[in-house]
NUDOLO-537511 format. One record per residue (C-alpha): residue number from 1; x, y, z; residue in three letters. Coordinates in steps of 0.2 Angstrom, whole numbers, plus 5000, padded with zeros to 4 digits. Layout:
N
+-----+------+------+------+------+
| seq |    x |    y |    z | type |
+-----+------+------+------+------+
| NUM |    X |    Y |    Z |  ALA |
...
+-----+------+------+------+------+
//
This chain:
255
+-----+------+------+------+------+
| seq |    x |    y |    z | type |
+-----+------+------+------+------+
|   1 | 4922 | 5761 | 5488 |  UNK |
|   2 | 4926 | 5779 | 5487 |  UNK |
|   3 | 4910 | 5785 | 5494 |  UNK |
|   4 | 4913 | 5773 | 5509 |  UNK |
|   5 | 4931 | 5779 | 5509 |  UNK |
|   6 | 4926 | 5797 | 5509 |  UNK |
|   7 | 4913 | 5794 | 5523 |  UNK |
|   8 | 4926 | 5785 | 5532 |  UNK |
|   9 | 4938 | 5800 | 5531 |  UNK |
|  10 | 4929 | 5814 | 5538 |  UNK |
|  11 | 4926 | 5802 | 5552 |  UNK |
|  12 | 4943 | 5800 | 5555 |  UNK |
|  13 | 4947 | 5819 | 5552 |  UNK |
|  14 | 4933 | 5824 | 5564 |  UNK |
|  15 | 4943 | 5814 | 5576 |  UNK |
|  16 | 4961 | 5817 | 5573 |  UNK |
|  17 | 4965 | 5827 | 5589 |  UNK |
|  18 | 4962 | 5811 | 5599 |  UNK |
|  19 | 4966 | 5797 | 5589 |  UNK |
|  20 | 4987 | 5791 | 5589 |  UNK |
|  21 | 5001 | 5792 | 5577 |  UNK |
|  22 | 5006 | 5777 | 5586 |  UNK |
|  23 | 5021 | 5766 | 5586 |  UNK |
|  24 | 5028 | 5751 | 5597 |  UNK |
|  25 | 5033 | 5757 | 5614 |  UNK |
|  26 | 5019 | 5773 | 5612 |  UNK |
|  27 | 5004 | 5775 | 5623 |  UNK |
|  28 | 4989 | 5774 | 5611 |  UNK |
|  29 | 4984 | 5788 | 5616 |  UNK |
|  30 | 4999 | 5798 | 5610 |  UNK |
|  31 | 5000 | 5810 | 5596 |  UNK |
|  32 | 5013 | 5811 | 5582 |  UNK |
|  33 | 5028 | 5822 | 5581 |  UNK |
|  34 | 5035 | 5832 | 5570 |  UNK |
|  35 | 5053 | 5844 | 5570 |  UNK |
|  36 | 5059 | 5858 | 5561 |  UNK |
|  37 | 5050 | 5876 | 5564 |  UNK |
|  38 | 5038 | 5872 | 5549 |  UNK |
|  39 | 5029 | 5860 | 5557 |  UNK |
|  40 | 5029 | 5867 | 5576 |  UNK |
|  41 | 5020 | 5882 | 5565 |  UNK |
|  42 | 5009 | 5870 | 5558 |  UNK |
|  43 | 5005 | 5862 | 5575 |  UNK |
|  44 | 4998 | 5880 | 5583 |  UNK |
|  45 | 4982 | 5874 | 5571 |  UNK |
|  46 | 4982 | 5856 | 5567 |  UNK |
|  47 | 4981 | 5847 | 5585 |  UNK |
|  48 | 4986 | 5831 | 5577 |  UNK |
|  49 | 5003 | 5837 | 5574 |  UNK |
|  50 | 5006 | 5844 | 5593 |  UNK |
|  51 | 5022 | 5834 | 5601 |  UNK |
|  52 | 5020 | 5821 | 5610 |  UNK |
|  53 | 5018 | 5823 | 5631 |  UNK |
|  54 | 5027 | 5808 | 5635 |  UNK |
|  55 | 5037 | 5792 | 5628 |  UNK |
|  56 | 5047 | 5792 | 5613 |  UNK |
|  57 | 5048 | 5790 | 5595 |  UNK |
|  58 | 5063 | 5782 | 5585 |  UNK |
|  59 | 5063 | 5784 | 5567 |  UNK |
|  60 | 5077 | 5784 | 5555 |  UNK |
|  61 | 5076 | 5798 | 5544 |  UNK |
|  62 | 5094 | 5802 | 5544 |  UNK |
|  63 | 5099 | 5784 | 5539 |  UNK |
|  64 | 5102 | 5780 | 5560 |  UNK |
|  65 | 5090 | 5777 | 5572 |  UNK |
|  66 | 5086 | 5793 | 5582 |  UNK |
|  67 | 5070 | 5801 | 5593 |  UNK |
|  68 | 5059 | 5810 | 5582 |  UNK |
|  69 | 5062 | 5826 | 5592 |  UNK |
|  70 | 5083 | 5825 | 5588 |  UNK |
|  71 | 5080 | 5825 | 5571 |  UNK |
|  72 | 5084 | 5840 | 5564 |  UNK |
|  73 | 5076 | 5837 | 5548 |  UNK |
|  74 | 5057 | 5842 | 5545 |  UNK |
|  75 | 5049 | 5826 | 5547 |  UNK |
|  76 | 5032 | 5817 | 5550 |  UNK |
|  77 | 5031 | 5800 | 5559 |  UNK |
|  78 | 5015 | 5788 | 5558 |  UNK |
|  79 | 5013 | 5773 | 5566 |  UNK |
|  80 | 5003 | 5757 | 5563 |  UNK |
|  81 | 4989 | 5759 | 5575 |  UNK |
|  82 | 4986 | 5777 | 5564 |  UNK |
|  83 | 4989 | 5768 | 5545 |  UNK |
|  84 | 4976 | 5756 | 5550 |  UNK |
|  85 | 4963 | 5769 | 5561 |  UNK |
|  86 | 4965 | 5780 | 5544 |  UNK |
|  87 | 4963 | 5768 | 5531 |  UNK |
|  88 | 4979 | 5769 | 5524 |  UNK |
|  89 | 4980 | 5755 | 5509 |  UNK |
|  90 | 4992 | 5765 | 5497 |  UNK |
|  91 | 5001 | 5780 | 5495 |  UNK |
|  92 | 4986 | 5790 | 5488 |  UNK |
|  93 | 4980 | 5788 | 5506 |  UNK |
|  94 | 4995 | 5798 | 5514 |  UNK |
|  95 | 4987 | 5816 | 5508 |  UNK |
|  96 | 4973 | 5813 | 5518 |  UNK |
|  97 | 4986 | 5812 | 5536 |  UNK |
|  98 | 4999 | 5821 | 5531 |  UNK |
|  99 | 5001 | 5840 | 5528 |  UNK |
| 100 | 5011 | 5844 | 5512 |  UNK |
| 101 | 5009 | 5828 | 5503 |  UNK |
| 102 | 4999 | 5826 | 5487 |  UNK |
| 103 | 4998 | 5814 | 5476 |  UNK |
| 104 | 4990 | 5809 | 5458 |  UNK |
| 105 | 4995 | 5794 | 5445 |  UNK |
| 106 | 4997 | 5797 | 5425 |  UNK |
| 107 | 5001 | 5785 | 5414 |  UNK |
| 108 | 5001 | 5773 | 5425 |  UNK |
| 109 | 5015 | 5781 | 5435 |  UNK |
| 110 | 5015 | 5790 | 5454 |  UNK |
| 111 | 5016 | 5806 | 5455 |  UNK |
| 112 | 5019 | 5811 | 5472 |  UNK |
| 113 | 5023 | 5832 | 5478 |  UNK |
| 114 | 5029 | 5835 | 5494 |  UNK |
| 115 | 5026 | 5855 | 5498 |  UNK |
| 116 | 5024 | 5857 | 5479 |  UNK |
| 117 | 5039 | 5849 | 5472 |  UNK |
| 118 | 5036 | 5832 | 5463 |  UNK |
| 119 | 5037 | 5823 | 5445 |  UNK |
| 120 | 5034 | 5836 | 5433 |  UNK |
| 121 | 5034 | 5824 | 5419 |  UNK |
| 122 | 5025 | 5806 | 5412 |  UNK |
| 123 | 5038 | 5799 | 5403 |  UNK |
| 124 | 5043 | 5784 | 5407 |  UNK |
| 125 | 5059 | 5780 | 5416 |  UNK |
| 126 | 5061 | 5799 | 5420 |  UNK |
| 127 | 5068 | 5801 | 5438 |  UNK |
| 128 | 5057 | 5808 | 5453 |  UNK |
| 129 | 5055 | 5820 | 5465 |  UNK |
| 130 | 5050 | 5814 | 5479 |  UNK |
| 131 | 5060 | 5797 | 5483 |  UNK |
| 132 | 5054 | 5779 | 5490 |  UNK |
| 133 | 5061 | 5770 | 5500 |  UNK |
| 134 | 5056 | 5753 | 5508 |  UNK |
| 135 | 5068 | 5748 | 5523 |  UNK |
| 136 | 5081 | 5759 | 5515 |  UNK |
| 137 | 5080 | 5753 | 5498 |  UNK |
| 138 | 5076 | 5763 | 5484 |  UNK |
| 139 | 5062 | 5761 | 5474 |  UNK |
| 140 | 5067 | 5774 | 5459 |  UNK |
| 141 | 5053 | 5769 | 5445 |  UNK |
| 142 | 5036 | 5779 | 5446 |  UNK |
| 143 | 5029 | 5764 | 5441 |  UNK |
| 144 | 5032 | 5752 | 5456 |  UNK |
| 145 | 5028 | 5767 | 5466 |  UNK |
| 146 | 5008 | 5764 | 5466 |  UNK |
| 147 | 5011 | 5748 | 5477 |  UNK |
| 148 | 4998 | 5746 | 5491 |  UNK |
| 149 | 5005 | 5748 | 5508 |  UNK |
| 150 | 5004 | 5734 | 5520 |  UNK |
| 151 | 5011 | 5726 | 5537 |  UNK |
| 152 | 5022 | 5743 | 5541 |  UNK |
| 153 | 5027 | 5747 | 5559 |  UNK |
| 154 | 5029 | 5767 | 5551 |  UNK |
| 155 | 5030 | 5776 | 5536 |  UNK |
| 156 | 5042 | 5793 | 5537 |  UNK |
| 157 | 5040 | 5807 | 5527 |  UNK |
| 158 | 5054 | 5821 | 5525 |  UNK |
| 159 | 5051 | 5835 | 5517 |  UNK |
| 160 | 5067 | 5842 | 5507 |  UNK |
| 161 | 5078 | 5843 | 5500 |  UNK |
| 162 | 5085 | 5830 | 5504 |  UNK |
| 163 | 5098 | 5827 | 5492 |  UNK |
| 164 | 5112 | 5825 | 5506 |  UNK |
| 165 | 5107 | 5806 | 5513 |  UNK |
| 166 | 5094 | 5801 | 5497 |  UNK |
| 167 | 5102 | 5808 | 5482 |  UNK |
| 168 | 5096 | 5818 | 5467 |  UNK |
| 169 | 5081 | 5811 | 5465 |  UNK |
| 170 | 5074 | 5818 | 5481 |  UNK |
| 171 | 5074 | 5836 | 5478 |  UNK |
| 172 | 5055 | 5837 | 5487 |  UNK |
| 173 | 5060 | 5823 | 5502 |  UNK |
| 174 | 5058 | 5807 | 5505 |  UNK |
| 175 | 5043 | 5793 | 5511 |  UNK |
| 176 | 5052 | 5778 | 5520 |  UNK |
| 177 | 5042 | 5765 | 5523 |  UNK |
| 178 | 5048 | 5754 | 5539 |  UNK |
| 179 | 5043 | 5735 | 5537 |  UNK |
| 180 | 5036 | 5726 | 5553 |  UNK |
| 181 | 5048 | 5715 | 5560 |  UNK |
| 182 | 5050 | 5698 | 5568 |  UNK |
| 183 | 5045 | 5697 | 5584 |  UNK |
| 184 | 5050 | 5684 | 5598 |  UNK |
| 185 | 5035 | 5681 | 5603 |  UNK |
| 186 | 5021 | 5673 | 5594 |  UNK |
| 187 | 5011 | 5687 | 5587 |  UNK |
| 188 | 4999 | 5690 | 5572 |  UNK |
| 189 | 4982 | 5699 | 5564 |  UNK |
| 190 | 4970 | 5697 | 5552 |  UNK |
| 191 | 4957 | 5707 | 5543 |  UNK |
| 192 | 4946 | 5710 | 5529 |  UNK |
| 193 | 4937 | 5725 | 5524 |  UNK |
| 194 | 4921 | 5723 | 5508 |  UNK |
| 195 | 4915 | 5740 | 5501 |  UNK |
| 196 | 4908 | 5746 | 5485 |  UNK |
| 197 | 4911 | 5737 | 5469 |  UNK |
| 198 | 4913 | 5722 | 5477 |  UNK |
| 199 | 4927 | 5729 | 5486 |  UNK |
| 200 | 4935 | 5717 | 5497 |  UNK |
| 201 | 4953 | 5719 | 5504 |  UNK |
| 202 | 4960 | 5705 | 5516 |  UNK |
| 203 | 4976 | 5706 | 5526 |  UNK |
| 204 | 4986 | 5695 | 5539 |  UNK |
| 205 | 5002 | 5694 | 5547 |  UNK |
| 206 | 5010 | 5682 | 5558 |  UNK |
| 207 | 5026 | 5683 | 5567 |  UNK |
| 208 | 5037 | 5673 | 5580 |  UNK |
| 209 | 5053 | 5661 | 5585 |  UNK |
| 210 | 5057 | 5648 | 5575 |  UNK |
| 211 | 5072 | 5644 | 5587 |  UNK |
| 212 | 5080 | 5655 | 5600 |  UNK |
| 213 | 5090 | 5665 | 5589 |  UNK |
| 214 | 5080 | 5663 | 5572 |  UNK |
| 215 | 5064 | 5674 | 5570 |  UNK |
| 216 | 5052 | 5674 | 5557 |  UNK |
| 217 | 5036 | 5685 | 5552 |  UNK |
| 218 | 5025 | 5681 | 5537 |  UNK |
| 219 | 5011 | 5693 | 5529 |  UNK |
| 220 | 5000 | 5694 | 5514 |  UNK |
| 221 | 4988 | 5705 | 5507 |  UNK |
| 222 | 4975 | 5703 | 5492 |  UNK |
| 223 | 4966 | 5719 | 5484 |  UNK |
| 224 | 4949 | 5713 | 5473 |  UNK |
| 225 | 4938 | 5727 | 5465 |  UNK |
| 226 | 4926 | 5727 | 5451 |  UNK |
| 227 | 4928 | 5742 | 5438 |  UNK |
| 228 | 4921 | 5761 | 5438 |  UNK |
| 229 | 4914 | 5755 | 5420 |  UNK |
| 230 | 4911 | 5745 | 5408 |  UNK |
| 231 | 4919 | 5742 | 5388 |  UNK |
| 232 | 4904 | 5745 | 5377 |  UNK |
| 233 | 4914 | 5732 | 5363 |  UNK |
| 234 | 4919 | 5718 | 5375 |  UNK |
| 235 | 4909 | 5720 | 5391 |  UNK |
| 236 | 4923 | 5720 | 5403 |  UNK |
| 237 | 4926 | 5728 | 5417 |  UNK |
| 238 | 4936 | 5746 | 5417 |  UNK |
| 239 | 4948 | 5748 | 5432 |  UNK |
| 240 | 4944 | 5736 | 5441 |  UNK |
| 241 | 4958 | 5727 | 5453 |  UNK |
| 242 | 4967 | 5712 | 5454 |  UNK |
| 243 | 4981 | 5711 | 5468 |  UNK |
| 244 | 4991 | 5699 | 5479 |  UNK |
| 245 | 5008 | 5703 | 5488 |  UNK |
| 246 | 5017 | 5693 | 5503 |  UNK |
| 247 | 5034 | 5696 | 5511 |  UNK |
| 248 | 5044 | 5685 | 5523 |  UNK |
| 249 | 5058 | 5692 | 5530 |  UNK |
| 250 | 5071 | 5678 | 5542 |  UNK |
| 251 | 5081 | 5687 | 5555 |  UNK |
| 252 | 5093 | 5680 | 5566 |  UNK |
| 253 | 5096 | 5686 | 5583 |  UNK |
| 254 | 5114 | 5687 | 5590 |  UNK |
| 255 | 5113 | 5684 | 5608 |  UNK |
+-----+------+------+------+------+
//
């Protein structure tokens, strides 16, 4: 799958200038948008990060909801229609659309480095750099940090410090991931994706009333893979990939 996942990626990056960081309420045609002077530097050479020429972005870096170009923190929003245009099935995937962002795994745990700063250690339980959040929850253990992504209306990355709003452990910034949301309308996708190894990768999502104030949205995604290798002694596979996840928020609507 990473030779298909390569190929895919110089497609995408090939295209970048006209494809959307899109988000609900932005023309699909838009562009992302970044603030702080960094990224306006950045923008003169990287097309994709050029602000938008119309509509607005809300995100809620600063722990309220504000449009992207208020914020005076150095901040990169993606939308869904750009997560799934580029692929985007886990953090590892973030590098490949965001400036400043790398990201490698030991031991089992996430190492993620935003403009260099990062986990500089593999010990288990040790605090990192670069916080997660998930609907403004923190998700502190490297560990649970190499979750796949799935059913997001945006992911938010802040480059620090920002120690201020996030705390200690987010001395290189912040990646807050905004969960889709109950809609009041019917609403819902599903997809599947097969690639090498036996690769194959389904998603769905369906969202809608329940009654006139209740809303609901359920999603789910499994991952299957056979592995890069083989065990000479037992013949099974090496790193290969078994995952399901599911979330089903209920939300109720004050009229």
């Amino acid at each position: 799958m990473r030779a298909v996942h390569h190929a895919l990626l110089v497609g995408f990056l090939a295209t970048t200038s006209s494809q959307a960081f899109a988000q609900a309420g932005v023309p699909a045609g838009s562009t992302s948008q970044t603030s702080a002077t960094d990224d306006a530097q950045q923008g003169a050479t990287d097309p994709s990060l050029t602000p938008a020429p119309a509509g607005e972005i809300l995100v809620t870096a600063q722990r309220r909801e504000q449009a992207l170009q208020d914020v005076t923190a150095s901040v990169v929003a993606i939308g869904a229609d750009r997560l799934d245009e580029a692929q985007i099935n886990n953090l590892q995937d973030l590098q490949t659309i965001v400036p400043s962002v790398n990201f490698g795994n030991d031991f089992n745990q996430a190492k993620i480095f935003i403009r260099g700063v990062g986990a500089n250690t593999s010990t288990t339980g040790n605090a990192t750099g670069v916080a997660l959040h998930v609907d403004g929850a923190v998700v502190s253990r490297a560990e649970a940090q190499l979750t796949s992504l799935f059913d997001l209306e945006r992911v938010e990355v802040l480059r620090g410090p920002q120690g201020t709003l996030y705390g200690r452990n987010a001395t290189g910034g912040s990646i807050n991931l905004i969960t889709a949301k109950p809609t009041r309308d019917f609403s819902g996708y599903a997809r599947a994706t097969y690639g090498n190894y036996n690769q194959l990768v389904t998603e769905a999502a369906i969202s809608g009333p329940i009654t006139d104030n209740i809303l609901f949205r359920v999603a789910a995604k499994t991952e299957n893979r056979d592995g890069f290798g083989e065990n000479p002694v037992t013949g099974n596979d090496v790193d290969d990939l078994g995952r399901w996840m599911a979330r089903a928020p209920l939300v109720r609507v004050l009229r």
